[in-house]
N, C-alpha and C positions, 0 to 999 in steps of 0.2 A: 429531423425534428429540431428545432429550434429550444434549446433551455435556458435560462437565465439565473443568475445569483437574485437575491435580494436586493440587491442595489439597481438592477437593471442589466449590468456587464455580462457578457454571453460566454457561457460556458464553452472551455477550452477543451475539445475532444482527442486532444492530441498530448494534451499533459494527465489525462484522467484514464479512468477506469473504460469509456466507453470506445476508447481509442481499442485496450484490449480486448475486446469481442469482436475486433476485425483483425487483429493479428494472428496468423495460423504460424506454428513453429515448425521448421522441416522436421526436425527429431522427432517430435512427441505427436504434431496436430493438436495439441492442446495451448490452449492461451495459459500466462501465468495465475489469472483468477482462477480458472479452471482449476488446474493443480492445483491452488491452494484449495478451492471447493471439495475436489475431490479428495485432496488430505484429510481437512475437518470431517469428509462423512467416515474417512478410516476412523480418525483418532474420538468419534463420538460412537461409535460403535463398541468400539474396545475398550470404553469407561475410560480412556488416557484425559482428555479433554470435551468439553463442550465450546467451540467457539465458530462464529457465524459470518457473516459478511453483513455490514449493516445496510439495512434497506434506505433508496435516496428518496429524502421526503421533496415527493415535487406536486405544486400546485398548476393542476394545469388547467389551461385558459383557451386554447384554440384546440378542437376538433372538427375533423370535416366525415362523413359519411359518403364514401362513396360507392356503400351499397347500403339496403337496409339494414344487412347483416356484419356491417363490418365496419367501424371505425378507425378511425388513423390521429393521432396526438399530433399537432400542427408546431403548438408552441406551448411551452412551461415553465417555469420559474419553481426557484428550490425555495419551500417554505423557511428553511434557516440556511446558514452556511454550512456545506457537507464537514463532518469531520476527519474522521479515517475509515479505511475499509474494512478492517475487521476488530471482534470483542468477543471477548468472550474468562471461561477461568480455566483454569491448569493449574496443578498442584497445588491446591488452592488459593493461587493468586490472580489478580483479576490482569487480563491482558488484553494490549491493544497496541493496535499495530497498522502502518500504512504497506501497498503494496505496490513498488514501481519499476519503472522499466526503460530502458535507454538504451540505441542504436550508437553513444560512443564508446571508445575503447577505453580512452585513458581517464576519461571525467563523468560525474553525474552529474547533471543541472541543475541547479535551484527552482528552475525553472517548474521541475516537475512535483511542487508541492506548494500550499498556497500556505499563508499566513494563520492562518484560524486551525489550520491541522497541526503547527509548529507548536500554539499557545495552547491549543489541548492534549497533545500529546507531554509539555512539558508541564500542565496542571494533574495529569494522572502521574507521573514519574512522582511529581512532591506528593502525595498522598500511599505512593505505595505500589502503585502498577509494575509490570513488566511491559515494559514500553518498546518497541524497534519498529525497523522499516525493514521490509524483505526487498532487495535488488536484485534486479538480472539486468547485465549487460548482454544483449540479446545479439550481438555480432559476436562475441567471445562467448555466448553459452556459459555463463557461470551464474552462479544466484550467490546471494550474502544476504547473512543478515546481520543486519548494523543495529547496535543499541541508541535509542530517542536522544541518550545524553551525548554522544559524540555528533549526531545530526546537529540537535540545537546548540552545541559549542561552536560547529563550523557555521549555523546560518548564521548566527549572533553574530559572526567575525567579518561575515560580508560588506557590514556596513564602516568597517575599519578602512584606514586611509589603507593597506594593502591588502582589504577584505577581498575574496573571491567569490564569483557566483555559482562558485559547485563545488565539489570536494572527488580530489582526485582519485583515480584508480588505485592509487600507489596508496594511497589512506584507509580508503576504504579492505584493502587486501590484510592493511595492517593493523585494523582495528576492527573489523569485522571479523563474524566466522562464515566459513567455507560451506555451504547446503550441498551436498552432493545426491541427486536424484535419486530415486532408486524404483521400485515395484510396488510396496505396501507397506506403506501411504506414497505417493507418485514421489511428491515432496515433504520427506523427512524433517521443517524445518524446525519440530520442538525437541529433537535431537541437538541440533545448530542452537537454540532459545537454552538449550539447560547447562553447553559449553559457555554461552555467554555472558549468563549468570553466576558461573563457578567462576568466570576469570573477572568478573568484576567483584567479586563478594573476594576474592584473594588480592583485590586490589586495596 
């Protein structure tokens, strides 16, 4: 299926969400949306939290029938620009958070996150949110999750005469915190979100 932004420019399947629902993990068999999915339905159960994965508003424009009974979405376009994948509250503060994923070792890309998710994730931080990004580097099998304000310090810097278009492995280790998997909830990571709240509120 073919989807498009607003402008016309054709959705990237390889920097997004729908890249993951073709990723299988040897470990788990689970994609990292997955896990997150199936954390929120632990942590909404357990009264912990209510937080959701937001739905992608898309207008679509081609369908074909190629039976009576069955349709197939040809091509679409996002009625806005997507923001982030997930929202929702926890301890009563309102959170939101992107979810990404990368086959390098030492670096994340910039690549994997678009402009309008940067300036909304840094308009909810100025209001009050808990803002971060969940990471897995999927060749080393680790997750982190990085706080919105150390992402948007290092996108900010990219455009510097020694600006970089990603933020290394070695940064993210040392500014992020560590999610280590577990059974119930798959992925633990409002454990990892309440570490990184306490170390930034002692900041």
């Amino acid at each position: 299926m073919n989807i498009k932004y607003p402008d016309g420019t054709s959705y990237n399947k390889t920097s997004n969400n729908l890249k993951k629902n073709k990723t299988v993990f040897a470990d788990r068999g689970m994609t990292l949306e997955e896990e997150i999915n199936q954390s929120n339905e632990y942590y909404r159960s357990h009264d912990i939290a209510v937080i959701y994965k937001k739905p992608i508003p898309l207008q679509i424009v081609k369908v074909d029938y190629p039976k009576r009974s069955k349709a197939v979405v040809k091509e679409a376009y996002f009625r806005q620009p997507s923001t982030t994948d997930y929202n929702g509250i926890y301890n009563r503060k309102y959170v939101d958070f992107e979810a990404k994923e990368t086959k390098h070792k030492t670096l994340f890309p910039f690549t994997n996150f678009h402009t309008h998710q940067i300036e909304h994730l840094r308009k909810c931080l100025k209001l009050g949110g808990i803002c971060f990004v969940i990471m897995r580097f999927v060749t080393l099998n680790e997750y982190y999750i990085l706080p919105a304000s150390i992402l948007i310090k290092y996108w900010d810097l990219q455009n510097s005469p020694n600006g970089k278009k990603s933020i290394s492995h070695e940064d993210v280790v040392k500014y992020a915190v560590r999610i280590t998997p577990g059974y119930n909830p798959v992925l633990p990571y409002l454990e990892a979100c309440d570490k990184m709240v306490n170390t930034m509120e002692e900041k």
